[in-house]
C-alpha positions as CSV (number, residue, x, y, z in Angstrom):
1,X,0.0,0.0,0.0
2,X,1.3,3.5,-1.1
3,X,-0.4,6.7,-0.1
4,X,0.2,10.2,-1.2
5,X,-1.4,13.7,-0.7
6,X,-2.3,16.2,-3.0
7,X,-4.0,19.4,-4.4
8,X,-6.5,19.6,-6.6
9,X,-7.3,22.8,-7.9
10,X,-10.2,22.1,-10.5
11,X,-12.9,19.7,-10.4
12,X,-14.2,17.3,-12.8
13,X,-13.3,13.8,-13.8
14,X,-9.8,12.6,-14.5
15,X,-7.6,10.2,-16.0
16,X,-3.7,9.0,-14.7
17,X,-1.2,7.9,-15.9
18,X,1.6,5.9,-14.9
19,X,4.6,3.8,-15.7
20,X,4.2,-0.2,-14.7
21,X,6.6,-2.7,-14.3
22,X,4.5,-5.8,-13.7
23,X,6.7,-8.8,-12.6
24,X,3.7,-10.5,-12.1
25,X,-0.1,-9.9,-13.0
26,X,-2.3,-8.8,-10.3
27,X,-4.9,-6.0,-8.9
28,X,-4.2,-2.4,-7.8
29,X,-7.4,-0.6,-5.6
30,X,-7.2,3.2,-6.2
31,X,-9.0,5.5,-3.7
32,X,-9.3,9.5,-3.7
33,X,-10.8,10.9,-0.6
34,X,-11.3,13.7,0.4
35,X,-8.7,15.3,3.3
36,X,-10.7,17.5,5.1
37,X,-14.0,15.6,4.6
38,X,-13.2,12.4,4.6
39,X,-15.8,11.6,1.6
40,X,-14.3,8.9,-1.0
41,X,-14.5,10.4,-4.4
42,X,-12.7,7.6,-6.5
43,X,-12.8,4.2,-5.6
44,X,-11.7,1.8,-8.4
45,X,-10.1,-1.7,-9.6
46,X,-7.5,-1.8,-12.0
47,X,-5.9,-4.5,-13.5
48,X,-2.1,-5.3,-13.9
49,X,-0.8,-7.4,-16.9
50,X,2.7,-8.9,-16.1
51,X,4.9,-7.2,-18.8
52,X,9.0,-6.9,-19.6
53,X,9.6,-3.4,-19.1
54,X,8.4,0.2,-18.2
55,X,5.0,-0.2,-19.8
56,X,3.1,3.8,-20.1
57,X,-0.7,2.8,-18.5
58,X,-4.0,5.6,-18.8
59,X,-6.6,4.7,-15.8
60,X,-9.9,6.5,-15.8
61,X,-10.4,7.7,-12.0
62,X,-14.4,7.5,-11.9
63,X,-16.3,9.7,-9.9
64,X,-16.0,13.5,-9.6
65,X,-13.3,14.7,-7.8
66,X,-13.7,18.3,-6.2
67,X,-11.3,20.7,-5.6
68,X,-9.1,20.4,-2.4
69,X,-6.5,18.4,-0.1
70,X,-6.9,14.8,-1.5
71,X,-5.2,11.5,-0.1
72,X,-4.5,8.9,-3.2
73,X,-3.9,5.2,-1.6
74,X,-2.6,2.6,-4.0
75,X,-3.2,-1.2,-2.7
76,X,-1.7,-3.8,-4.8
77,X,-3.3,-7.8,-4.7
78,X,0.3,-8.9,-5.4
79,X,3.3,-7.4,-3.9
80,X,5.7,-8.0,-6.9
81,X,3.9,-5.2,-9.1
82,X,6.5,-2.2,-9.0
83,X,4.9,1.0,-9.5
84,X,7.5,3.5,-11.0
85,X,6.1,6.6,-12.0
86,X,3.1,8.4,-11.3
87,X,3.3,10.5,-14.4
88,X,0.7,12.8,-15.4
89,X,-3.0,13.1,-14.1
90,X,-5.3,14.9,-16.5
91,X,-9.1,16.4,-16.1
92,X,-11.2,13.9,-18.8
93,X,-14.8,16.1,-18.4
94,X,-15.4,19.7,-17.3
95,X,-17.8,19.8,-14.8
Protein backbone atom coordinates (compact mmCIF):
# COMPACT_ATOMS: atom_id res chain seq x y z
CA UNK A 1 0.00 0.00 0.00
CA UNK A 2 1.26 3.49 -1.14
CA UNK A 3 -0.41 6.71 -0.08
CA UNK A 4 0.18 10.20 -1.16
CA UNK A 5 -1.44 13.66 -0.66
CA UNK A 6 -2.27 16.24 -3.02
CA UNK A 7 -3.97 19.37 -4.39
CA UNK A 8 -6.48 19.61 -6.65
CA UNK A 9 -7.25 22.79 -7.93
CA UNK A 10 -10.25 22.12 -10.52
CA UNK A 11 -12.92 19.73 -10.36
CA UNK A 12 -14.18 17.33 -12.84
CA UNK A 13 -13.30 13.77 -13.82
CA UNK A 14 -9.83 12.58 -14.52
CA UNK A 15 -7.64 10.15 -16.03
CA UNK A 16 -3.69 9.01 -14.70
CA UNK A 17 -1.17 7.88 -15.94
CA UNK A 18 1.60 5.85 -14.91
CA UNK A 19 4.58 3.79 -15.71
CA UNK A 20 4.16 -0.16 -14.73
CA UNK A 21 6.59 -2.66 -14.26
CA UNK A 22 4.49 -5.81 -13.65
CA UNK A 23 6.72 -8.84 -12.55
CA UNK A 24 3.75 -10.45 -12.11
CA UNK A 25 -0.14 -9.91 -13.03
CA UNK A 26 -2.29 -8.81 -10.33
CA UNK A 27 -4.87 -5.96 -8.94
CA UNK A 28 -4.17 -2.41 -7.83
CA UNK A 29 -7.35 -0.64 -5.60
CA UNK A 30 -7.15 3.18 -6.20
CA UNK A 31 -8.99 5.51 -3.74
CA UNK A 32 -9.32 9.47 -3.70
CA UNK A 33 -10.77 10.91 -0.59
CA UNK A 34 -11.31 13.69 0.38
CA UNK A 35 -8.72 15.28 3.35
CA UNK A 36 -10.67 17.52 5.07
CA UNK A 37 -13.97 15.55 4.59
CA UNK A 38 -13.18 12.44 4.58
CA UNK A 39 -15.83 11.60 1.58
CA UNK A 40 -14.30 8.90 -0.99
CA UNK A 41 -14.46 10.36 -4.42
CA UNK A 42 -12.73 7.58 -6.45
CA UNK A 43 -12.82 4.20 -5.65
CA UNK A 44 -11.66 1.75 -8.44
CA UNK A 45 -10.07 -1.66 -9.58
CA UNK A 46 -7.54 -1.76 -12.02
CA UNK A 47 -5.92 -4.53 -13.49
CA UNK A 48 -2.08 -5.34 -13.90
CA UNK A 49 -0.84 -7.37 -16.88
CA UNK A 50 2.65 -8.93 -16.12
CA UNK A 51 4.92 -7.23 -18.75
CA UNK A 52 9.00 -6.86 -19.65
CA UNK A 53 9.60 -3.36 -19.07
CA UNK A 54 8.38 0.16 -18.18
CA UNK A 55 5.04 -0.18 -19.77
CA UNK A 56 3.05 3.81 -20.05
CA UNK A 57 -0.73 2.81 -18.55
CA UNK A 58 -3.99 5.64 -18.80
CA UNK A 59 -6.55 4.71 -15.82
CA UNK A 60 -9.92 6.49 -15.78
CA UNK A 61 -10.44 7.68 -12.00
CA UNK A 62 -14.39 7.53 -11.94
CA UNK A 63 -16.32 9.69 -9.86
CA UNK A 64 -15.97 13.47 -9.65
CA UNK A 65 -13.27 14.68 -7.82
CA UNK A 66 -13.65 18.29 -6.16
CA UNK A 67 -11.28 20.68 -5.57
CA UNK A 68 -9.08 20.44 -2.43
CA UNK A 69 -6.52 18.39 -0.08
CA UNK A 70 -6.94 14.76 -1.53
CA UNK A 71 -5.16 11.55 -0.14
CA UNK A 72 -4.49 8.86 -3.22
CA UNK A 73 -3.90 5.18 -1.60
CA UNK A 74 -2.64 2.61 -4.01
CA UNK A 75 -3.16 -1.22 -2.66
CA UNK A 76 -1.68 -3.84 -4.78
CA UNK A 77 -3.28 -7.79 -4.71
CA UNK A 78 0.28 -8.87 -5.44
CA UNK A 79 3.31 -7.39 -3.87
CA UNK A 80 5.66 -8.03 -6.88
CA UNK A 81 3.89 -5.25 -9.08
CA UNK A 82 6.50 -2.24 -9.00
CA UNK A 83 4.88 1.04 -9.49
CA UNK A 84 7.48 3.47 -10.98
CA UNK A 85 6.14 6.63 -11.96
CA UNK A 86 3.06 8.41 -11.33
CA UNK A 87 3.32 10.51 -14.37
CA UNK A 88 0.67 12.83 -15.41
CA UNK A 89 -2.96 13.14 -14.15
CA UNK A 90 -5.33 14.94 -16.53
CA UNK A 91 -9.10 16.36 -16.13
CA UNK A 92 -11.16 13.95 -18.80
CA UNK A 93 -14.78 16.08 -18.43
CA UNK A 94 -15.38 19.72 -17.31
CA UNK A 95 -17.78 19.77 -14.78
Amino acid sequence: TATYSFINTEAGVYNMTLDFYGLNAGKMNIIVTDENTGTEEVNTIYEITKNAGYTPTTILLPGKMETGVKKITFTFTNETIRLLVWKNTRRTSPW
